[in-house]
Legacy VTK file of the C-alpha trace (Angstrom):
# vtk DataFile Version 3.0
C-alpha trace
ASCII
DATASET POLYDATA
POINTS 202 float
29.408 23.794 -20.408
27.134 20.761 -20.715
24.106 20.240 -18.318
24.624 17.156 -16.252
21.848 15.425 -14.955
20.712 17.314 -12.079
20.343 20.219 -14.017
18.226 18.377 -16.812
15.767 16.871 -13.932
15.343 20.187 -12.369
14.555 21.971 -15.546
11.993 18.823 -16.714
10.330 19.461 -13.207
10.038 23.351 -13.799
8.380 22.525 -17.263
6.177 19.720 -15.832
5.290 22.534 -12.952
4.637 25.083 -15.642
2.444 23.104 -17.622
0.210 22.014 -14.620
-0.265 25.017 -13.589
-1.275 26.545 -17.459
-3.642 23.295 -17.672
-5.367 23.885 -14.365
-6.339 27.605 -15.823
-7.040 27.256 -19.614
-7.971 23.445 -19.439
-5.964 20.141 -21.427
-6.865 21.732 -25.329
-5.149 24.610 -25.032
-2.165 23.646 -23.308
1.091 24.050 -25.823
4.637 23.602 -25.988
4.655 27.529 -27.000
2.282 28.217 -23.781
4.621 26.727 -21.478
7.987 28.581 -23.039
6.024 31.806 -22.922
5.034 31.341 -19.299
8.734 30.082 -18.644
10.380 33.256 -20.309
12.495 30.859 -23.028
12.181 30.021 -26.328
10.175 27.261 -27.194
13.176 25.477 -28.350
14.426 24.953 -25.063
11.283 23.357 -24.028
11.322 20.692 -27.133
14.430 19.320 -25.898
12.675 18.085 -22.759
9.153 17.507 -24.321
8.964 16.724 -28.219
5.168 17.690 -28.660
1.965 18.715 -27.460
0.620 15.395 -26.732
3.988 14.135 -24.763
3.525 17.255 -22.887
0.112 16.497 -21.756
0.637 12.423 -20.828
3.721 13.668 -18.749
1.723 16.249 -16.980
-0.676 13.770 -15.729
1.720 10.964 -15.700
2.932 12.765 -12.706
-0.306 13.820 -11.364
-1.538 10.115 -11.367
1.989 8.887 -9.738
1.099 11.486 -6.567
-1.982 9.360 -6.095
-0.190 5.745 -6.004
2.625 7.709 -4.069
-0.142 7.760 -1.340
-1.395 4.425 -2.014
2.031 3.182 -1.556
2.267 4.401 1.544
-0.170 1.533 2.952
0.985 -1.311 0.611
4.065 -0.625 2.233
3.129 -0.652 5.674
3.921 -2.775 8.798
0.555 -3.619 9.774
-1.707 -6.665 9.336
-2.743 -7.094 5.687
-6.222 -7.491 6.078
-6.428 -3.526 7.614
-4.232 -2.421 4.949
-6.051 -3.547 2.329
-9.272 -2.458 3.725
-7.509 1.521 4.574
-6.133 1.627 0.824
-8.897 0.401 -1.151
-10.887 3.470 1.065
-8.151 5.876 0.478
-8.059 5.004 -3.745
-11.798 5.723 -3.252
-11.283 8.939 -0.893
-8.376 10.173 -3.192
-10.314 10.351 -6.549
-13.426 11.698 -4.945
-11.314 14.733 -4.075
-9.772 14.613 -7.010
-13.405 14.657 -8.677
-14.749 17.717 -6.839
-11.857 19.910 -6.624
-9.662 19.067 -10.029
-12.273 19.138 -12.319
-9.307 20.521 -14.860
-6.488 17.812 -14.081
-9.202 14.902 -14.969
-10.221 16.513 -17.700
-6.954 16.289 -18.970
-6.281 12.794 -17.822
-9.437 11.682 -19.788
-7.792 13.513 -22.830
-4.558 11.750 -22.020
-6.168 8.151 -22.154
-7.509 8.370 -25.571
-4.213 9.655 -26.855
-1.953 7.733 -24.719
-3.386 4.634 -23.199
-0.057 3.426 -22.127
-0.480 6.347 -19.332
-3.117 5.165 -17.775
-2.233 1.292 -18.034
1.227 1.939 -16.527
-0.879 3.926 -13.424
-3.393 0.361 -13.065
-0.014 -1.454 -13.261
1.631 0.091 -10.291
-2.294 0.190 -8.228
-2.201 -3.824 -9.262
1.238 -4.099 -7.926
0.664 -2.822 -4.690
-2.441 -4.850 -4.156
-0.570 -8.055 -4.411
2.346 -6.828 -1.668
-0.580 -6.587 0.322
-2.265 -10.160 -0.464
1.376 -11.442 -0.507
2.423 -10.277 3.264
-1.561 -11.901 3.890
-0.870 -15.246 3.349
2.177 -14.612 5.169
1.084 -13.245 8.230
-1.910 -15.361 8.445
-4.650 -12.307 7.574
-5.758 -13.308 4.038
-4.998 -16.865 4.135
-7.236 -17.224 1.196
-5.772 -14.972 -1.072
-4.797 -17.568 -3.627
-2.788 -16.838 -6.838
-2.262 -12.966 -5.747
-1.903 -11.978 -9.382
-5.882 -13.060 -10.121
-7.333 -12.269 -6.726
-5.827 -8.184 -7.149
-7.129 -7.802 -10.343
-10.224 -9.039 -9.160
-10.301 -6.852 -6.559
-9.670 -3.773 -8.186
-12.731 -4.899 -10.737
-15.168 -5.437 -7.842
-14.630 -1.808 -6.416
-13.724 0.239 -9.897
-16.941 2.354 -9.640
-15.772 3.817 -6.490
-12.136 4.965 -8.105
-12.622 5.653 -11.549
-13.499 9.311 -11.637
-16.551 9.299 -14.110
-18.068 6.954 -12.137
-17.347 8.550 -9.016
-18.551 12.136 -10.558
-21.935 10.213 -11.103
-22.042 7.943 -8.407
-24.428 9.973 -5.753
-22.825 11.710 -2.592
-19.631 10.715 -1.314
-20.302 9.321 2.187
-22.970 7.245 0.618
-20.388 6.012 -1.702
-17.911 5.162 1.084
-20.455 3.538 2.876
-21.282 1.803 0.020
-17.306 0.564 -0.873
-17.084 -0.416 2.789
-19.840 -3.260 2.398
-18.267 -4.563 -0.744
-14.279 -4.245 0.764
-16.149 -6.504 3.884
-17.343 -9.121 1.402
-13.913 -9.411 -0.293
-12.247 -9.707 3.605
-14.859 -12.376 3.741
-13.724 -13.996 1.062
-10.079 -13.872 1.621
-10.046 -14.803 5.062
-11.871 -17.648 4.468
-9.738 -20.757 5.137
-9.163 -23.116 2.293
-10.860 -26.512 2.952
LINES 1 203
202 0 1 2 3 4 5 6 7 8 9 10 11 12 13 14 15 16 17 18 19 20 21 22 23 24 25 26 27 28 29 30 31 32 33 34 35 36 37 38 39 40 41 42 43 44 45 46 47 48 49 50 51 52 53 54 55 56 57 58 59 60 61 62 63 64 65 66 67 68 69 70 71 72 73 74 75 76 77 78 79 80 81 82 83 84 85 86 87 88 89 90 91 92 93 94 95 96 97 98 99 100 101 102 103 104 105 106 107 108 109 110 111 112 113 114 115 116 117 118 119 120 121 122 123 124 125 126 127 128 129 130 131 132 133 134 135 136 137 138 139 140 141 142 143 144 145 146 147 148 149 150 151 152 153 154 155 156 157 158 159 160 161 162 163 164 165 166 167 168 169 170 171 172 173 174 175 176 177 178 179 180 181 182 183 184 185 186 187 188 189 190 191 192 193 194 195 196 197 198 199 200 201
């Protein structure tokens, strides 16, 4: 009988699950296709028909780990609530989300940085969907008055994430000094951006 879909999905989530787990003990370099069928209980083959190599099986390992974090990002882009606040609480929770990811998943980023110099593509697609989000929230500010100067919403998010990437990418963040201090920090620069936005054009 052939699988249908379902089955496929549920089978690429038990591998993805398996493989996560393997990385968090023995770390990104030793993680293999072989690893993952052994822990599994089936032959390798069956886990080549869902991942095709050592590398694919890393990048979708923390392709998924990186979509739980814009999962909770999401969360506020999508929100009800005046834009201003929202993009204040998610630029905090980016920061507050890969500071814990920093001091308790030492494992998972070190198989994300692993994962960017093989596949880029991860790690741009993950900046895509952050950049996305920041723009529903400019876009529903000009709308509902907040960030009335939030101008061509494309330039102003990408801006925006540039003026506060040392408080969300993780090396920087793993260096940056104690994490209030860092918050505190990220909370003067989200104030000048708020400044900025709200601003009215002349």
């Amino acid at each position: 009988m052939k699988a249908n879909s379902t089955d496929t999905g549920d089978m690429y989530a038990r591998i993805l699950d398996t493989a996560e787990t393997l990385l968090r003990r023995f770390g990104p370099e030793k993680l293999t296709v072989t690893d993952v069928a052994r822990a599994m209980d089936m032959s390798h083959g069956n886990v080549y028909r869902h991942i095709p190599s050592k590398a694919a099986l890393r990048a979708a390992v923390i392709a998924r780990w990186l979509e739980k974090v814009s999962h909770l990002t999401d969360a506020i882009a999508q929100n009800a609530g005046p834009a201003d606040q929202r993009l204040r609480e998610w630029l905090v929770e980016l920061a507050v989300i890969k500071q814990r990811k920093v001091t308790e998943d030492a494992e998972m980023l070190a198989g994300a940085a692993l994962v960017v110099r093989e596949s880029p593509d991860v790690e741009q697609e993950h900046s895509a969907r952050l950049r996305i989000q920041v723009i529903k929230i400019l876009q529903d500010g000009l709308k509902d008055g907040t960030l009335p100067h939030a101008g061509d919403v494309g330039v102003s998010a990408s801006a925006i994430l540039n003026a506060t990437f040392r408080y969300h990418h993780p090396d920087l963040v793993a260096k940056g000094g104690a994490p209030e201090k860092q918050l505190a920090a990220l909370q003067d620069v989200v104030s000048l951006i708020l400044a900025g936005l709200q601003r009215l054009p002349e």
